[in-house]
C-alpha positions in Angstrom: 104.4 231.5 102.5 104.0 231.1 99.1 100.0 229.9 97.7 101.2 226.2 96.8 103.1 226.1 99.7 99.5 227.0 102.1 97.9 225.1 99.9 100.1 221.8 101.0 100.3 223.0 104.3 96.2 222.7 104.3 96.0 219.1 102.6 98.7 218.4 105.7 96.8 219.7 108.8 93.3 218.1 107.5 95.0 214.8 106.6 96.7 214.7 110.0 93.5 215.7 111.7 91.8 213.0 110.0 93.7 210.5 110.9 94.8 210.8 114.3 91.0 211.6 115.1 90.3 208.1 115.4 92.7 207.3 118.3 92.1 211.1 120.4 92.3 210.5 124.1 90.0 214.3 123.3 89.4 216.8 121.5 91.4 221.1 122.5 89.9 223.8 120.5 93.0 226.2 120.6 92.0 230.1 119.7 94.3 233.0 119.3 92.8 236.9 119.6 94.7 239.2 117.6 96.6 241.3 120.1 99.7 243.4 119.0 100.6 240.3 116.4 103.9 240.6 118.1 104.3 236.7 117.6 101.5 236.3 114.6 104.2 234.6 112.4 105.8 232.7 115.1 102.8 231.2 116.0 101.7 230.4 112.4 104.9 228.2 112.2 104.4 226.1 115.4 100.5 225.6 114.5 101.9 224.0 110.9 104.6 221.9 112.8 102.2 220.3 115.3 99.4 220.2 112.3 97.0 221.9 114.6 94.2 224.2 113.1 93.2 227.5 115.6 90.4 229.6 115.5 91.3 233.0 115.0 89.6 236.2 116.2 90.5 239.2 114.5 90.4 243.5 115.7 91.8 245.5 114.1 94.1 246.0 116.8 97.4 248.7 116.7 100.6 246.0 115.9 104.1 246.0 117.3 105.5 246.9 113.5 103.2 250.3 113.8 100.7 249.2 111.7 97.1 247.3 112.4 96.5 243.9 112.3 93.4 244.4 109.8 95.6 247.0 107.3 96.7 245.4 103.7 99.7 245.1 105.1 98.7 242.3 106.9 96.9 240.7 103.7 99.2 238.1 102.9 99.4 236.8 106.2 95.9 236.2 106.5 95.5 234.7 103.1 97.8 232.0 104.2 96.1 231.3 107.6 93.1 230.8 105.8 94.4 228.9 103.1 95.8 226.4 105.7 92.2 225.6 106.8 92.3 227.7 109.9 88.4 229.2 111.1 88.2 232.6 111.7 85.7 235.1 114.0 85.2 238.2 114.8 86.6 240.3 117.7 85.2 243.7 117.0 86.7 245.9 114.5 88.1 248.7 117.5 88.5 246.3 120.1 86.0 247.6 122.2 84.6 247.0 125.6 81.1 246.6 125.9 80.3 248.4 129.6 77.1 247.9 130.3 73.7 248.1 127.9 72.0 251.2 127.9 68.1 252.1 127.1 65.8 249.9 124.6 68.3 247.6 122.7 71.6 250.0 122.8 75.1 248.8 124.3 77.7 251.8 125.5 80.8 250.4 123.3 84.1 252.0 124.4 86.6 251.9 121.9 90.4 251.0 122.0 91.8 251.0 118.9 91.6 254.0 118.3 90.9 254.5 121.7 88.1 257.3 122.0 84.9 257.9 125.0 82.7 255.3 125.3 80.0 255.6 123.0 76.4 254.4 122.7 75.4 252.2 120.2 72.5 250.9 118.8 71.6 246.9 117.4 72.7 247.9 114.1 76.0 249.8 114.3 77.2 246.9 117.2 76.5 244.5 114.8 78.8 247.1 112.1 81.4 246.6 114.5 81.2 242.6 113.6 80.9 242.7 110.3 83.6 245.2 109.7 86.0 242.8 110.1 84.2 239.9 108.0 84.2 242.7 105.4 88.3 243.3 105.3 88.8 239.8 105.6 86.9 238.9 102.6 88.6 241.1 100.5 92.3 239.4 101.9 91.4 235.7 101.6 88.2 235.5 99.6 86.1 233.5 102.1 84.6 235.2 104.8 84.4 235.1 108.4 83.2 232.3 110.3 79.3 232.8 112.2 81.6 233.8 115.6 82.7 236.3 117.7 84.4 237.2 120.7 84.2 240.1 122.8 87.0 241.8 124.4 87.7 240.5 127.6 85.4 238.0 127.2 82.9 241.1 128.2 79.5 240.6 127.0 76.1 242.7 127.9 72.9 240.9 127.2 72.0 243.9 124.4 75.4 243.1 122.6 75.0 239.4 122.7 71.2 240.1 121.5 72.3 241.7 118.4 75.3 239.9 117.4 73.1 236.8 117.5 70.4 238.4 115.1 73.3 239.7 112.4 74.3 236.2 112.7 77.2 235.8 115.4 77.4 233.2 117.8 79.3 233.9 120.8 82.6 231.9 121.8 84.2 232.5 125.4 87.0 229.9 126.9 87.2 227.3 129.6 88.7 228.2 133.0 91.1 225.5 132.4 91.8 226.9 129.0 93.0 230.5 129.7 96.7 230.2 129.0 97.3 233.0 130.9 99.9 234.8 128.0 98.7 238.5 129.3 99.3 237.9 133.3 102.8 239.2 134.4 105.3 237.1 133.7 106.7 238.5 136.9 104.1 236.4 139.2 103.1 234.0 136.6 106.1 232.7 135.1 106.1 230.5 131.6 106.8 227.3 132.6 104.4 227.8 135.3 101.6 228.3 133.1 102.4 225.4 131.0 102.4 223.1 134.3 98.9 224.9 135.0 97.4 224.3 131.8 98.8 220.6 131.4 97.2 219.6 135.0 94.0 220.9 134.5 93.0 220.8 130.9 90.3 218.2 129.8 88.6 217.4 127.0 86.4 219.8 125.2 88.4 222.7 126.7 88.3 226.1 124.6 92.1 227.6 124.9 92.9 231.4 124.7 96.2 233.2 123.7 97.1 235.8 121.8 99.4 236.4 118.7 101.2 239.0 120.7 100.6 240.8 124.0 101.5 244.4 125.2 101.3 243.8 128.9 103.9 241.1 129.5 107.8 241.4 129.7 108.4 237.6 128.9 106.5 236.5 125.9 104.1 233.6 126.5 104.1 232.5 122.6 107.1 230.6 122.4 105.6 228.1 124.9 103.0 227.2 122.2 105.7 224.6 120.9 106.3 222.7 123.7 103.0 222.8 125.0 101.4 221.5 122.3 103.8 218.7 121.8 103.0 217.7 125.0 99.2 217.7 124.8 99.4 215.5 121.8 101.5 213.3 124.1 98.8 212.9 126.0 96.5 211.8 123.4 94.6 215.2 122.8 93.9 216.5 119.1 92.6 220.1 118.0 89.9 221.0 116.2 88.8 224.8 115.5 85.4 226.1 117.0 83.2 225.3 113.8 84.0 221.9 113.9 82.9 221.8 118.2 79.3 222.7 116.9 
């Protein structure tokens, strides 16, 4: 997508949200995590059909094309996603898990991308592992990231929430209701299913969770997006992104 054309795209999706916010039966605050970006461009197209903004949390996570979702090669894409008016958090720059805190203010952090021992870190180099990201991203879109961040696997430790708060990141988790469930089998927990699931139990203020692309299950989840957000917006819900949830 071409910089006029994101541009217009933008002016679109805040018009439309604008508008329809008057008559919402409720407000869905969608957010995508990296993952392999296996559907990253997919996804981008539905979000600008239905004129719904996401929140984005971005690793620097291995891709299905080979590459990482953080490498130049990716710069374009995130320049347009940004230029749309989407927000934007952090997600750890190695996708780590945070295991368990360790001895004054120190979390062990094991890595995954590359995947590595678990190492300990201290305040300061967790909070690196933040800001790494808001760092690459500046330099792709020229704005940078959004006071937010979500662990992996929504895995905190009271240390690592500690010292993302004081380098200036607010935690964001989802809603039970909201877990879209796009990296359960799809051999148990079929599409269509998950729809169904998500359409009878959603409500309003519910933080959703998907990701751009998912290693673990045989029959993508991201194609659904479409219809399920066409059908939400049925119902009388409109999307905001985090930010805007205060």
């Amino acid at each position: 997508m071409g910089a006029a054309h994101a541009l217009l795209a933008a002016a679109l999706l805040l018009a439309t949200a604008s508008v329809s916010a008057r008559d919402c039966a409720g407000t869905l605050y969608l957010t995508l995590d990296t993952g392999n970006m296996a559907h990253a461009e997919a996804i981008a197209a539905t979000l600008a059909r239905h004129a719904v903004r996401a929140t984005f949390f971005l690793a620097n996570e291995r891709t299905s094309r080979g590459d990482h979702a953080l490498d130049a090669s990716w710069k374009d894409y995130w320049a347009a996603r940004a230029a749309e008016g989407h927000a934007f958090g952090s997600h750890t720059w190695r996708h780590g898990k945070a295991l368990r805190d360790a001895a004054g203010v120190a979390i062990v952090y094991r890595p995954e991308f590359p995947p590595g021992p678990a190492d300990t870190l201290d305040a300061a180099a967790y909070c690196a592992e933040l800001k790494r990201v808001d760092d690459v991203f500046r330099v792709y879109t020229g704005r940078g990231l959004d006071p937010i961040w979500r662990a992996p696997g929504g895995r905190t430790t009271p240390n690592g929430l500690a010292a993302a708060s004081a380098c200036g990141y607010r935690h964001v988790g989802w809603s039970p209701a909201g877990f879209l469930g796009d990296e359960l089998p799809s051999e148990s927990h079929p599409n269509q299913a998950l729809v169904e699931r998500t359409l009878r139990s959603v409500k309003d203020g519910d933080i959703l969770m998907m990701h751009l692309g998912i290693w673990s299950r045989k029959d993508p989840y991201a194609p659904m997006l479409d219809a399920l957000l066409a059908r939400l917006k049925a119902r009388g819900f409109c999307f905001a992104t985090i930010p805007e949830r205060g």
